[in-house]
Structures are given as C-alpha cells and as structure tokens.
SERO-4910 file (N, C-alpha, C, O; in steps of 0.05 Angstrom, whole numbers):
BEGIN
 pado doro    nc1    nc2    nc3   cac1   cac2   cac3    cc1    cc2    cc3    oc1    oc2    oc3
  Unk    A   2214   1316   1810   2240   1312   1824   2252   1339   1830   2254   1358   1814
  Unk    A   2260   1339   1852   2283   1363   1857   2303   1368   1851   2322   1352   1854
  Unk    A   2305   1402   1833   2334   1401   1826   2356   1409   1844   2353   1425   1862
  Unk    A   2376   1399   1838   2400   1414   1857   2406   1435   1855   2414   1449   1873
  Unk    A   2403   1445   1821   2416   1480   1815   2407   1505   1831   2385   1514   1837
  Unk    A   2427   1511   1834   2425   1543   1854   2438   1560   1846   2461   1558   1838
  Unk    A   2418   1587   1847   2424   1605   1832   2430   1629   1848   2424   1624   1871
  Unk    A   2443   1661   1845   2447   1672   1867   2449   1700   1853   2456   1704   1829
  Unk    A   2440   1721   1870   2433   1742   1860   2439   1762   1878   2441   1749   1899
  Unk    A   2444   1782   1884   2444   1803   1893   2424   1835   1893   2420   1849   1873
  Unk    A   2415   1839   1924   2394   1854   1922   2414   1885   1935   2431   1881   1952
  Unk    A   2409   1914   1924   2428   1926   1932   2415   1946   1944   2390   1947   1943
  Unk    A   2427   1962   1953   2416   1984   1978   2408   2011   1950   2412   2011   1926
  Unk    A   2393   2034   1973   2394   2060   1954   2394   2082   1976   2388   2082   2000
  Unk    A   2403   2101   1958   2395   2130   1977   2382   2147   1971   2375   2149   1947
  Unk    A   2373   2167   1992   2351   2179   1981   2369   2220   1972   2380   2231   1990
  Unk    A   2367   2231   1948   2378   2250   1939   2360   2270   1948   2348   2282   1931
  Unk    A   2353   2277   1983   2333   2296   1982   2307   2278   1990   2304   2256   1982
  Unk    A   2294   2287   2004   2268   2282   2008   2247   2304   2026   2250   2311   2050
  Unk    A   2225   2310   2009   2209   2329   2008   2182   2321   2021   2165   2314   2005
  Unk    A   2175   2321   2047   2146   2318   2051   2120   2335   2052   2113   2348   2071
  Unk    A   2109   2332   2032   2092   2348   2019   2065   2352   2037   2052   2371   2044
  Unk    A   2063   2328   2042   2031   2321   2059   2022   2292   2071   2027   2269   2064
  Unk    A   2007   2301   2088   2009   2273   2109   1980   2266   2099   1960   2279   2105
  Unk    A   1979   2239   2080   1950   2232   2074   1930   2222   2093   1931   2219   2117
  Unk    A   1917   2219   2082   1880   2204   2107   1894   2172   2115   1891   2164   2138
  Unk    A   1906   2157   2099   1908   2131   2104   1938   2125   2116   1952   2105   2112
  Unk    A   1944   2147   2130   1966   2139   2147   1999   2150   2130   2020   2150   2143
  Unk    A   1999   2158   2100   2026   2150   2085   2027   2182   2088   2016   2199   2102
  Unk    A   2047   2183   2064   2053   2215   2057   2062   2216   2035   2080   2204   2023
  Unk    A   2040   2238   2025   2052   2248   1998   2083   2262   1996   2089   2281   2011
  Unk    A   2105   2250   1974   2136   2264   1983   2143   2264   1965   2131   2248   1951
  Unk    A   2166   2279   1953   2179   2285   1930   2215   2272   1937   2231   2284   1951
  Unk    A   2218   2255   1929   2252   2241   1937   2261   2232   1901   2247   2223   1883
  Unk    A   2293   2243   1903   2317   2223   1887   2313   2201   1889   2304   2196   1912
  Unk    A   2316   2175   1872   2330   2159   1889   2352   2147   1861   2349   2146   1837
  Unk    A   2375   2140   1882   2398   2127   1863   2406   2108   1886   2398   2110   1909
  Unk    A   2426   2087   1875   2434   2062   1881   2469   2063   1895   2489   2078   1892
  Unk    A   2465   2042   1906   2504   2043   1929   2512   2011   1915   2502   1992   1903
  Unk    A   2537   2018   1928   2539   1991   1920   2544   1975   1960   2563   1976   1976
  Unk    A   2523   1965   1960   2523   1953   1990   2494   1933   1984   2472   1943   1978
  Unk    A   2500   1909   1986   2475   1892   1977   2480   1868   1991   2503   1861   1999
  Unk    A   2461   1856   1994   2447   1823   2004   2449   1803   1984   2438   1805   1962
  Unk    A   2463   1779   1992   2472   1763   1979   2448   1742   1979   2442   1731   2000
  Unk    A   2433   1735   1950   2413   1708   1954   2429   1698   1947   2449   1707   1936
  Unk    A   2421   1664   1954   2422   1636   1943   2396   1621   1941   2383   1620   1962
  Unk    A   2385   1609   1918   2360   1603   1917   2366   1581   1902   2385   1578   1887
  Unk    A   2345   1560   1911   2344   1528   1902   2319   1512   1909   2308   1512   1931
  Unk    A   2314   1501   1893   2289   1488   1895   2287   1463   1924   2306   1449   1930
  Unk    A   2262   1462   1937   2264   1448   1957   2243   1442   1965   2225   1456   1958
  Unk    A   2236   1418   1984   2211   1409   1987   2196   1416   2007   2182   1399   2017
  Unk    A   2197   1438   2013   2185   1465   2023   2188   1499   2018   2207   1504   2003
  Unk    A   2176   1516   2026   2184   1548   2035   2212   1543   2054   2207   1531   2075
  Unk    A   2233   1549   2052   2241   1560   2072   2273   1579   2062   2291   1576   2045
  Unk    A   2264   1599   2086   2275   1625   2088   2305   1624   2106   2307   1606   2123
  Unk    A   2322   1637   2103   2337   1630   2116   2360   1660   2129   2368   1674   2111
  Unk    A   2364   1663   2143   2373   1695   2145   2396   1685   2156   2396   1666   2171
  Unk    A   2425   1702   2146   2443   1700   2158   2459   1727   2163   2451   1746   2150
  Unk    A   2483   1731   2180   2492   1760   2193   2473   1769   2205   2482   1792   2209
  Unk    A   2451   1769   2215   2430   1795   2219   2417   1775   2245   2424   1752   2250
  Unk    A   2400   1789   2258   2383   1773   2283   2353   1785   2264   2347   1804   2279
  Unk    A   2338   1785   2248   2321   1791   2238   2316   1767   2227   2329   1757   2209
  Unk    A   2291   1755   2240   2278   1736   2234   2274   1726   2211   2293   1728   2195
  Unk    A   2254   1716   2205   2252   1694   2177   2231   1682   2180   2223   1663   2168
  Unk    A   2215   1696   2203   2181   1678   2201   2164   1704   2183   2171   1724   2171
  Unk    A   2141   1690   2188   2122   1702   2172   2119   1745   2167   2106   1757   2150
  Unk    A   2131   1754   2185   2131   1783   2184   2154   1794   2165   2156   1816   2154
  Unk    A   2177   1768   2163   2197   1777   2143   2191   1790   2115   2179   1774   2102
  Unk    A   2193   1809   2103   2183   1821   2082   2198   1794   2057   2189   1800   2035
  Unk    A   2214   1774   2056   2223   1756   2042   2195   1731   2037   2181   1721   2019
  Unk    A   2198   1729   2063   2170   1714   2062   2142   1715   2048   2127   1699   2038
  Unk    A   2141   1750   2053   2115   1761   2054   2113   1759   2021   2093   1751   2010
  Unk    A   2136   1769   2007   2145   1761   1981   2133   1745   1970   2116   1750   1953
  Unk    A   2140   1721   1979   2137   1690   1966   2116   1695   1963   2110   1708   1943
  Unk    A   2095   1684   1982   2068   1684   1989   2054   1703   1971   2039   1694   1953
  Unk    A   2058   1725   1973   2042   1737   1956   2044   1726   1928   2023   1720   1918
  Unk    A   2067   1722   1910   2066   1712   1890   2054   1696   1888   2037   1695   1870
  Unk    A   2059   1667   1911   2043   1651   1905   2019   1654   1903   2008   1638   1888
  Unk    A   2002   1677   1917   1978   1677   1914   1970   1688   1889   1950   1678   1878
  Unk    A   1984   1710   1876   1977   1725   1855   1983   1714   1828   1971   1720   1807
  Unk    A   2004   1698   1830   2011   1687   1794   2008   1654   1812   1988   1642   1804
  Unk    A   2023   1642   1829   2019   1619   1832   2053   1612   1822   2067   1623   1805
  Unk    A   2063   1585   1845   2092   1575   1848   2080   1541   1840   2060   1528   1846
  Unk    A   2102   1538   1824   2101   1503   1816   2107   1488   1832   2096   1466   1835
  Unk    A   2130   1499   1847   2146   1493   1866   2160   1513   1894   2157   1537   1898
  Unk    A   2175   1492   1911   2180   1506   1935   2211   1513   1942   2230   1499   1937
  Unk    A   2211   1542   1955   2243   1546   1945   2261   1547   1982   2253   1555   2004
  Unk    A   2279   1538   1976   2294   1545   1991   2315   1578   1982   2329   1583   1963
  Unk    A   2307   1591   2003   2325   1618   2003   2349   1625   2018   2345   1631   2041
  Unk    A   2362   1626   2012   2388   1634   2040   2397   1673   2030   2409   1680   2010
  Unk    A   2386   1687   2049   2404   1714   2057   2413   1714   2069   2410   1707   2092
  Unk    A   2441   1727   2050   2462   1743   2073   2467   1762   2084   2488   1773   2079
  Unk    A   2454   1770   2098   2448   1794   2101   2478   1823   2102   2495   1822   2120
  Unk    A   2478   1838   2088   2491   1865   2089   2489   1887   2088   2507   1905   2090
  Unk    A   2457   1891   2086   2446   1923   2091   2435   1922   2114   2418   1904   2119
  Unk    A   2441   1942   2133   2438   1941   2165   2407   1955   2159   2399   1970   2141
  Unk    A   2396   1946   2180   2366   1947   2179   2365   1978   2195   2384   1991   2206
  Unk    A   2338   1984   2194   2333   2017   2208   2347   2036   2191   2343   2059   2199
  Unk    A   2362   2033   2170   2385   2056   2160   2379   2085   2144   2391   2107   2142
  Unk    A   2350   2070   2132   2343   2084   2102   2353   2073   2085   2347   2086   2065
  Unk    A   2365   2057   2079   2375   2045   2057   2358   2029   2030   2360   2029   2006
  Unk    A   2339   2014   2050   2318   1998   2025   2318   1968   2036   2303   1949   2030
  Unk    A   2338   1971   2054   2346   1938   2048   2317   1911   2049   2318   1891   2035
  Unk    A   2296   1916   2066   2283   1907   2063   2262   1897   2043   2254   1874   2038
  Unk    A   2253   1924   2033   2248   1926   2003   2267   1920   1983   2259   1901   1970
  Unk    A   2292   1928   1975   2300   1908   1956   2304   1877   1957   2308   1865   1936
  Unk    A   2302   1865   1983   2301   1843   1991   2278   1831   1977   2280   1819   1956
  Unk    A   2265   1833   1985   2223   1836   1977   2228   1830   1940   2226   1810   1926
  Unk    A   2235   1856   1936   2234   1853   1903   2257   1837   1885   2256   1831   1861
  Unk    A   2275   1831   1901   2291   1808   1883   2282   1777   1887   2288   1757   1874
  Unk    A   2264   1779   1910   2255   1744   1908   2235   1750   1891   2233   1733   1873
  Unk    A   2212   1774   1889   2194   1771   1861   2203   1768   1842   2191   1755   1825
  Unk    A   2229   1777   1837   2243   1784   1800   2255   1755   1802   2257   1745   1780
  Unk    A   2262   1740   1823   2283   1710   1814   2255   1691   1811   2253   1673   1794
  Unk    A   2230   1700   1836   2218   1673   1835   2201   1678   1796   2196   1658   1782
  Unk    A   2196   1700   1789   2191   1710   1757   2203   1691   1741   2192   1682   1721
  Unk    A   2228   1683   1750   2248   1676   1732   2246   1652   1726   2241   1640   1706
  Unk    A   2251   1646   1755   2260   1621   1760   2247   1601   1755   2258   1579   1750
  Unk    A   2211   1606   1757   2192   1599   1753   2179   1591   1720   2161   1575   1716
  Unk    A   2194   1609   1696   2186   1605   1675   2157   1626   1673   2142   1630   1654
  Unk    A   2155   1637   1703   2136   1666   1685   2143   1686   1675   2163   1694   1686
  Unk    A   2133   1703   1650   2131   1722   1641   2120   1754   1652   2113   1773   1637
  Unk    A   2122   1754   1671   2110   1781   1695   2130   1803   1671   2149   1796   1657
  Unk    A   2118   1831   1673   2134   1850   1655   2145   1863   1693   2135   1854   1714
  Unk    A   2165   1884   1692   2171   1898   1715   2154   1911   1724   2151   1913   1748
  Unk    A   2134   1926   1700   2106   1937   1712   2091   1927   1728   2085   1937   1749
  Unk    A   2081   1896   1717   2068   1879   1736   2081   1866   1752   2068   1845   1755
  Unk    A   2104   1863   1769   2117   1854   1787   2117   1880   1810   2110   1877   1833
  Unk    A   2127   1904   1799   2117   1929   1816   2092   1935   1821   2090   1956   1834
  Unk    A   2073   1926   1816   2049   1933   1820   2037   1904   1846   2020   1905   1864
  Unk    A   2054   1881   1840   2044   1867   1863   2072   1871   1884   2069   1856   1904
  Unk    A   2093   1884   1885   2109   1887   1901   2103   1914   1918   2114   1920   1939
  Unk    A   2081   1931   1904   2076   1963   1923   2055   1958   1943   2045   1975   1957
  Unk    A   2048   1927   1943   2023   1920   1963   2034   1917   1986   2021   1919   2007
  Unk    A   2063   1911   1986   2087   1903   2012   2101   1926   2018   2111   1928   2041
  Unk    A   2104   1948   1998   2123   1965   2004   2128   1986   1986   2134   1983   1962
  Unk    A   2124   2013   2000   2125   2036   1975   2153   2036   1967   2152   2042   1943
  Unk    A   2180   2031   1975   2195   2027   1961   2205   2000   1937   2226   2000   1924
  Unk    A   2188   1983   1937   2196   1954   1925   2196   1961   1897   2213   1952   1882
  Unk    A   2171   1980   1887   2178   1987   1860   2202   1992   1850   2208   1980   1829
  Unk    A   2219   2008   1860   2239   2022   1847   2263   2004   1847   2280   2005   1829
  Unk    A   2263   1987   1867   2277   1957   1863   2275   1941   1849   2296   1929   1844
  Unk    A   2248   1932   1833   2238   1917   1815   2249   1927   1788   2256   1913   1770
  Unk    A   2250   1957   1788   2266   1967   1756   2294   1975   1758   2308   1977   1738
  Unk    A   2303   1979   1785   2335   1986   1785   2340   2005   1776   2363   2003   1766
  Unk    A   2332   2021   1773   2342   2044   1752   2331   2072   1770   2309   2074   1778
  Unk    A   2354   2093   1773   2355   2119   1778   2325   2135   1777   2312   2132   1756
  Unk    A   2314   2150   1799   2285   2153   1790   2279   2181   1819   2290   2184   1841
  Unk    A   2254   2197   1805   2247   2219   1816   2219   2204   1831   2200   2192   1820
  Unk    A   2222   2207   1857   2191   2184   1861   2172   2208   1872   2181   2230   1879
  Unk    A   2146   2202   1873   2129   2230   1885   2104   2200   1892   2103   2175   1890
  Unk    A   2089   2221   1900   2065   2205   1912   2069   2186   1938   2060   2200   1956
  Unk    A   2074   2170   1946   2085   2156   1967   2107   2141   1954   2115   2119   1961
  Unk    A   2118   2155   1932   2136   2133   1939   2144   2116   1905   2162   2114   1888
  Unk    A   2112   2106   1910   2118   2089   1878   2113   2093   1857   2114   2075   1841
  Unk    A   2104   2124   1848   2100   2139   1829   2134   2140   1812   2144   2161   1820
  Unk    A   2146   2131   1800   2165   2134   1789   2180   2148   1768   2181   2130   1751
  Unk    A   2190   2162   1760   2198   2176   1734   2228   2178   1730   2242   2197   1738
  Unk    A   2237   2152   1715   2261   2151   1707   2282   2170   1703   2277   2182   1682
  Unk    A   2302   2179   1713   2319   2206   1699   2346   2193   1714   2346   2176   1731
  Unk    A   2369   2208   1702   2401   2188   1701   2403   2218   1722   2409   2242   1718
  Unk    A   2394   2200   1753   2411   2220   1769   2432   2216   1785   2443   2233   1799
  Unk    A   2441   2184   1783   2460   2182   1796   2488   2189   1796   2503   2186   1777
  Unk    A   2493   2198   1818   2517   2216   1830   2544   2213   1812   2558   2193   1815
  Unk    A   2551   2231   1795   2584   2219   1777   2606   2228   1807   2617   2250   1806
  Unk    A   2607   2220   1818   2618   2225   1841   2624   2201   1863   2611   2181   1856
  Unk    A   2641   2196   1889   2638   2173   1895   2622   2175   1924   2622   2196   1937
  Unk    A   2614   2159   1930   2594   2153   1954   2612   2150   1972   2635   2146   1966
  Unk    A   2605   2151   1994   2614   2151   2018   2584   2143   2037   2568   2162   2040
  Unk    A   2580   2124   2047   2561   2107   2064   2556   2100   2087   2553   2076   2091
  Unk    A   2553   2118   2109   2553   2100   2136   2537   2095   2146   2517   2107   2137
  Unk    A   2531   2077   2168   2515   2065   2193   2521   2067   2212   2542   2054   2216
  Unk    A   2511   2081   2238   2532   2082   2260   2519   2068   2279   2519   2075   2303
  Unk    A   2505   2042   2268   2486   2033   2287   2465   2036   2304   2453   2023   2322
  Unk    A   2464   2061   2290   2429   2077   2307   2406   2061   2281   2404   2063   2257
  Unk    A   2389   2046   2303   2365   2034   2280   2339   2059   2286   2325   2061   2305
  Unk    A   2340   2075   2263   2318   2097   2256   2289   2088   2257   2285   2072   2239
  Unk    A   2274   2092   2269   2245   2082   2269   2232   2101   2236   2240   2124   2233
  Unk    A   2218   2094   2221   2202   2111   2198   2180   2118   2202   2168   2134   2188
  Unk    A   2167   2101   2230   2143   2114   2236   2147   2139   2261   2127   2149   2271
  Unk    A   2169   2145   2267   2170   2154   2278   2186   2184   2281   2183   2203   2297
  Unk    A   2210   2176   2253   2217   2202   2234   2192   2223   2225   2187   2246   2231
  Unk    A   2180   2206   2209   2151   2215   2201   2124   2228   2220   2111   2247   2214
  Unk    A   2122   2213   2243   2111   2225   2260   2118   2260   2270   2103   2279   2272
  Unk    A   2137   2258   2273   2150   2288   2283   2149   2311   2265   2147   2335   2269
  Unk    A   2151   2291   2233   2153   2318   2203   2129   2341   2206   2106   2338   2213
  Unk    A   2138   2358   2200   2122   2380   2195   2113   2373   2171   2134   2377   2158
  Unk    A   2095   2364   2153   2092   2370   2110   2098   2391   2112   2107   2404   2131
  Unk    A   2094   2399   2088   2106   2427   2076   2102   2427   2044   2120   2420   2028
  Unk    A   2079   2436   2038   2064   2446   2007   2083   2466   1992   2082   2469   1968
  Unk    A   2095   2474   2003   2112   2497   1983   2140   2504   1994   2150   2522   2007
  Unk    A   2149   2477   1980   2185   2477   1985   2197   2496   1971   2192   2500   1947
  Unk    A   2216   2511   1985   2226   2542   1967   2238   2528   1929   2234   2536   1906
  Unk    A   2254   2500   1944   2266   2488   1914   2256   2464   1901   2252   2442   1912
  Unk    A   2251   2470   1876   2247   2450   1857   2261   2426   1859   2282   2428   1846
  Unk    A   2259   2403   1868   2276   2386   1878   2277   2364   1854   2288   2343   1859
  Unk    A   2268   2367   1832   2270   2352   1807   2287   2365   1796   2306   2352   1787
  Unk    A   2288   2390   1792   2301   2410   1773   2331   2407   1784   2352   2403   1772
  Unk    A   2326   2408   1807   2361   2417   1829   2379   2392   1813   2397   2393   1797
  Unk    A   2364   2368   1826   2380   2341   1822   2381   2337   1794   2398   2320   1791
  Unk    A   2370   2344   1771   2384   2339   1742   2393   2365   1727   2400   2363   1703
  Unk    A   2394   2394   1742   2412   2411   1728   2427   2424   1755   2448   2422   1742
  Unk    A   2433   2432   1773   2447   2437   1787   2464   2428   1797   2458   2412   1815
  Unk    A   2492   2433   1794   2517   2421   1801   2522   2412   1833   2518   2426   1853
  Unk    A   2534   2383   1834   2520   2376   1867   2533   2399   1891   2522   2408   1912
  Unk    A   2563   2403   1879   2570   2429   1895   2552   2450   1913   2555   2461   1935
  Unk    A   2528   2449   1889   2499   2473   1904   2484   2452   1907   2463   2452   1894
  Unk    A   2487   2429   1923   2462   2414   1928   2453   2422   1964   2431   2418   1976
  Unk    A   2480   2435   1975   2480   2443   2005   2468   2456   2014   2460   2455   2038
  Unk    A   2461   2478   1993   2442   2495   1994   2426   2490   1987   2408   2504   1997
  Unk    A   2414   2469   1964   2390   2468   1958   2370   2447   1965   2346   2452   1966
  Unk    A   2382   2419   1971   2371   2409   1981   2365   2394   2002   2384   2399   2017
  Unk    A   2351   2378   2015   2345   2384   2043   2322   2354   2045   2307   2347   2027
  Unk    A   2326   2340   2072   2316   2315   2077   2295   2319   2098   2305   2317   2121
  Unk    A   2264   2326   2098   2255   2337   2114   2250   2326   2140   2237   2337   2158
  Unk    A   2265   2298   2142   2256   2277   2161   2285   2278   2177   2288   2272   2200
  Unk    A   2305   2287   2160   2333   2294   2178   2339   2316   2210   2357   2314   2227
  Unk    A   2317   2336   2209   2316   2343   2237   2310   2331   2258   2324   2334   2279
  Unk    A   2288   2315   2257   2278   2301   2275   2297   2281   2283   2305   2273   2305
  Unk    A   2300   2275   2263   2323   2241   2279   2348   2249   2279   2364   2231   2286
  Unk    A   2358   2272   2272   2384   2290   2292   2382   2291   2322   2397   2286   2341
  Unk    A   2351   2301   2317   2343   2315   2351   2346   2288   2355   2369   2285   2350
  Unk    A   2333   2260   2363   2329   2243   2377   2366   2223   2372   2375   2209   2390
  Unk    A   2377   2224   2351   2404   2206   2353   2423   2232   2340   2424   2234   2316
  Unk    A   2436   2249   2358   2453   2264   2349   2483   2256   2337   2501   2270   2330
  Unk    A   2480   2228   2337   2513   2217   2323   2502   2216   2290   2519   2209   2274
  Unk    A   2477   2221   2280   2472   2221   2266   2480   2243   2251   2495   2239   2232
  Unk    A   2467   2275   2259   2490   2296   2261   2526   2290   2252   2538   2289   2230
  Unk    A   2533   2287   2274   2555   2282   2276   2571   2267   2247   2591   2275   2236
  Unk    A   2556   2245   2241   2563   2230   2225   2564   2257   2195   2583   2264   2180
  Unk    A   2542   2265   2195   2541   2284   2175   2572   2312   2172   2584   2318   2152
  Unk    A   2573   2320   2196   2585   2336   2200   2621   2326   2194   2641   2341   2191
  Unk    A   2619   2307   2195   2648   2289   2191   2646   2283   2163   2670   2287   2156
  Unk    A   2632   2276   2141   2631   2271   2119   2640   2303   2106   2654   2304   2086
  Unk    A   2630   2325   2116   2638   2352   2113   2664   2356   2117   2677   2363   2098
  Unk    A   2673   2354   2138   2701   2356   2149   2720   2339   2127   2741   2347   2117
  Unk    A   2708   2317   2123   2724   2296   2099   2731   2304   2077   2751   2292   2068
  Unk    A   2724   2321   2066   2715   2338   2037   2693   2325   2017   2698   2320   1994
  Unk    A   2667   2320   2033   2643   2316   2014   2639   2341   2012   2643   2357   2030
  Unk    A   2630   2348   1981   2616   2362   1973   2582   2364   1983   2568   2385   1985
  Unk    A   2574   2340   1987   2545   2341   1999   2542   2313   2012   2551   2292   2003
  Unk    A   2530   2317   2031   2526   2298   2048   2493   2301   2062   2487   2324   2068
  Unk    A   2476   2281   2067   2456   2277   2077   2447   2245   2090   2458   2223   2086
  Unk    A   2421   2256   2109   2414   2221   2115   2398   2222   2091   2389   2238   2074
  Unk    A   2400   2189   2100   2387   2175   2074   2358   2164   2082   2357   2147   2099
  Unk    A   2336   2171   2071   2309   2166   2068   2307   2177   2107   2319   2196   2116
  Unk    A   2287   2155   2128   2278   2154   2147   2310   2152   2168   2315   2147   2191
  Unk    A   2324   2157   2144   2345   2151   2171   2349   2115   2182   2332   2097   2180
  Unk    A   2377   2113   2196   2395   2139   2203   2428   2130   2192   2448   2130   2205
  Unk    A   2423   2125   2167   2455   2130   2141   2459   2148   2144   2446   2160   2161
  Unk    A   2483   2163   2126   2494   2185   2123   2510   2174   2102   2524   2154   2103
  Unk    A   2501   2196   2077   2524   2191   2058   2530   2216   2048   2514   2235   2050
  Unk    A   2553   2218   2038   2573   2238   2027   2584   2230   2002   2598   2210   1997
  Unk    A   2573   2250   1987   2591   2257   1960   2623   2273   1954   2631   2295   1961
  Unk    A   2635   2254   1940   2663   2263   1940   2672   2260   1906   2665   2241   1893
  Unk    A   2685   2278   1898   2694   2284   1873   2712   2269   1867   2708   2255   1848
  Unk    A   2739   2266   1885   2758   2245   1882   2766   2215   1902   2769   2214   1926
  Unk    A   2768   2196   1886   2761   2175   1898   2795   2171   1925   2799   2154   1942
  Unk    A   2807   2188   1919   2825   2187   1943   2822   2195   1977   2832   2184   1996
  Unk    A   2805   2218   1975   2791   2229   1991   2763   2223   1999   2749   2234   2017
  Unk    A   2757   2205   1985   2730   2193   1991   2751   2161   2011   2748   2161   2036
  Unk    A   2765   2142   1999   2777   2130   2014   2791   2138   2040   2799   2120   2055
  Unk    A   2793   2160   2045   2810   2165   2073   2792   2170   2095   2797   2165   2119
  Unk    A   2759   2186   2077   2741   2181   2090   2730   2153   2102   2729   2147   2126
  Unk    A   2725   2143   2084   2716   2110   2087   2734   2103   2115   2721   2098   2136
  Unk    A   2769   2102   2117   2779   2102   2129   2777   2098   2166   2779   2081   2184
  Unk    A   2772   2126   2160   2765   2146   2188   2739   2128   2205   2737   2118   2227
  Unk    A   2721   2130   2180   2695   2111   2195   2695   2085   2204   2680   2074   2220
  Unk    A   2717   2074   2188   2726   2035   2194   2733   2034   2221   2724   2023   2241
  Unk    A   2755   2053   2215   2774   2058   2242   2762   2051   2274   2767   2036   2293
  Unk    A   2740   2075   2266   2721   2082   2286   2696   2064   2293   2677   2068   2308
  Unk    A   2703   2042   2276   2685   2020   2283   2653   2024   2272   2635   2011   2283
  Unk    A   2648   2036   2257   2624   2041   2238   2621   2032   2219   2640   2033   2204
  Unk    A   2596   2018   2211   2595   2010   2177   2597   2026   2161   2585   2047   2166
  Unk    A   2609   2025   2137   2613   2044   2117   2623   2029   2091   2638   2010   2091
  Unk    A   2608   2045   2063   2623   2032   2045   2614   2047   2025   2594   2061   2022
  Unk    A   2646   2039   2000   2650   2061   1986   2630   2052   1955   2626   2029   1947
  Unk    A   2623   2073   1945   2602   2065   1920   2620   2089   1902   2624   2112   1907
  Unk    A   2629   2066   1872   2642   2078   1849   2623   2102   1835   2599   2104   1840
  Unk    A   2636   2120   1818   2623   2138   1795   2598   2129   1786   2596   2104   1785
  Unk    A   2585   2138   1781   2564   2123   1758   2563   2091   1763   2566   2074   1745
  Unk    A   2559   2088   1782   2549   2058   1799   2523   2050   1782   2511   2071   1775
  Unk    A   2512   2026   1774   2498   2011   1766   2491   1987   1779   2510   1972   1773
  Unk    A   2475   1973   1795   2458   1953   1801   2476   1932   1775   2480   1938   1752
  Unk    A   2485   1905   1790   2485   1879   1770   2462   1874   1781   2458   1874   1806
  Unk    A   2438   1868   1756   2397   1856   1766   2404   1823   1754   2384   1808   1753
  Unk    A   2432   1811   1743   2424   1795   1739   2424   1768   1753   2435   1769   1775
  Unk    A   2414   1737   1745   2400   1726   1768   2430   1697   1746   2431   1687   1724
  Unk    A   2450   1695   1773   2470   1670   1758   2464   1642   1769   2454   1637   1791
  Unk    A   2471   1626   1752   2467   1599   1759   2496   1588   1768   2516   1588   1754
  Unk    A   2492   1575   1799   2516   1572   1807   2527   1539   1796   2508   1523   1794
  Unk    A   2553   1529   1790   2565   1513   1779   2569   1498   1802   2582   1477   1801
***
C-alpha cells in the first residue's frame, strides 16, 4: 500500500574559495586544486512514495526527463543498491543553473542521501559518494556537507573548517556560464606561485586578493563582462574578497560586517539580480523532516 507521508529536505548551493587548474587530463577532465564551502541558497525537496518515478521541477524551465541529473540519481541507485518502491519528487528550484554554484550536483546527492534513508538502506557517505562521482565530480562533497580542499577532479576530498567567519554576499546576474567552455579556454598551470591549501586555512582573507585566484575567471570575464563588473561592485561594497564561483558565472563577496554586506545585497536586489546573503560560519541543515 502507498503511504501518504512526505518528507522534505533541502539541497544547498557552494562556492568555490579559489580554483587552481593544474592539468588537462587524457579523458577529457582536469586535474585542479579548489576550496569548497557552503551558502545558504538551496532547493527545496518534497518526497513521497508513489506508484511510479516521477520528477517534478518547479521555478526553473529545466526539465525533468531523463538527462535531469535528479533522475539520473534515482536510476542509478536503483540499479546499484535497488528501490522497493517508487517516489514521487517535487523541486523547487532556487539555485540558478550555469552559476557555479553546484546546484545540480547537490540536487543529485540529496535524492541519494533521502532515497538511503527513506528506503531503510544503510549506504555509509563513502559509499553513496562513490556511486554519486559516476554523475558528477562535484556530488561527493554534497553527499558529506562538510567544508573541504578538493584536488584531482574534484572528488578527492580533504576535510578542513574553511568556511568563511565572515558574511557572503552571492550573486547571479543571469549570465548561464557554459563549464565546458570556461575550461576549454584555461591555460593549466603546474606551478601556481601560491599554496592554495595553506592560503585558505592560515592566511587572513583580507590577503586572499592577492593570493588567490580562479583560473577559469578570465575567460568568462572576456566572454560575459557583467561578470567583471559584478566583481568589481562587490569591491566597491566593502568585500574584503570577492571572486566567481567554480565555472562561473556567480560572484561572491566576503564582508566582515553583516551591515555592509546587507546594503550590498541591497544594491544587487535593486538592480534586479539574484543575490543572497549567507551568515558567519554557515552550516548545511543535511537533515531529511517528515512533514505533518
């Protein structure tokens, strides 16, 4: 019999603190050295058992057939551990797609971690990341939520508390960033002048302007210069540091005091841009509620 209970979860965006492209491998990816820490800007599930698959996307014009990385989700589980049953999903969608943000990939990895759940399997995060990196070099780091130095493509992970004691500042100015095509343009680069592990857990972010550096951010300046722009305004705001995020094309800015980070936020509303503000020492809620 089918149950009625529905449960609802939240999948949240990330940024990238820096990103280093080291080398362009034989199988198309790239070896890279990136931060990553968490915003608070996330996708609303609702999940309930039903007498089929079905996916359901809402806010967004991004489909829900078979190329959906939600979908692609399911399916794989089903094939790899196996579903008792069939779920109905509803997203809401709130992380604008193209951004750098993740949104797709955390999407991906909260239907593995609910259908884990929901299901009565025992998967550890190890083995849920290990069938979520077959969809996506970022799904790992979604699957553990937690602050992390990534190298290798991506899903090589190494835990460290680097997220920003400072407040975020987040925009979208509706340029959708292509990643194959950020990437296409990168130069690699084997011998980055800075230690980009070292910078991000002992150097004060004040010197992060100088030290660190998004190697995929020239290129998608040159091709969407409001991207620029966007950067250059988070400066003007009083971030302390500001960069795009992963493939582009976000822009976020670090700010010391949360008054001046709000006036920022402001400025960008105003101006009809997505933007949103992420507290001190922000933490991911990973947990999965049962709705009443």
């Amino acid at each position: 019999m089918i149950q009625n209970t529905r449960w609802t979860a939240r999948a949240y965006a990330k940024i990238n603190l820096g990103l280093h492209v080291n080398a362009r491998l034989d199988n198309g990816y790239h070896d890279i050295t990136t931060g990553f820490a968490f915003i608070d800007w996330s996708d609303r599930f609702e999940v309930q058992e039903s007498d089929r698959h079905r996916i359901e996307m809402k806010n967004t014009d991004i489909e829900a057939g078979p190329g959906n990385l939600v979908n692609r989700a399911i399916e794989l589980f089903d094939l790899e551990v196996g579903l008792k049953s069939h779920w109905h999903i509803t997203v809401e969608k709130q992380i604008p797609a193209g951004a750098g943000l993740g949104g797709g990939s955390s999407d991906a990895a909260l239907t593995l971690r609910m259908m884990n759940q929901l299901e009565g399997h025992r998967l550890s995060d190890s083995e849920l990341a290990e069938i979520g990196a077959t969809l996506g070099s970022d799904i790992p780091l979604f699957i553990y939520n937690k602050t992390a130095i990534g190298t290798g493509t991506g899903t090589d992970l190494a835990f460290v508390d680097i997220q920003p004691k400072c407040w975020i500042i987040t925009v979208f100015a509706g340029i959708h960033s292509s990643t194959a095509e950020a990437y296409r343009y990168c130069e690699p680069n084997s011998m980055h002048d800075f230690d980009l592990t070292r910078i991000l857990q002992i150097e004060p972010i004040e010197e992060w302007k100088y030290l660190v550096a998004n190697d995929l951010e020239p290129q998608v300046v040159a091709l969407h210069s409001m991207v620029g722009n966007v950067k250059d305004q988070l400066y003007e705001d009083g971030a302390s540091f500001a960069l795009m995020s992963g493939s582009g094309s976000a822009v976020y800015g670090l700010f010391e005091q949360e008054f001046v980070a709000n006036q920022s936020l402001r400025g960008f509303l105003e101006a009809g841009m997505q933007a949103k503000i992420t507290a001190q020492d922000f933490k991911p809620d990973t947990n999965i509620y049962e709705l009443v």
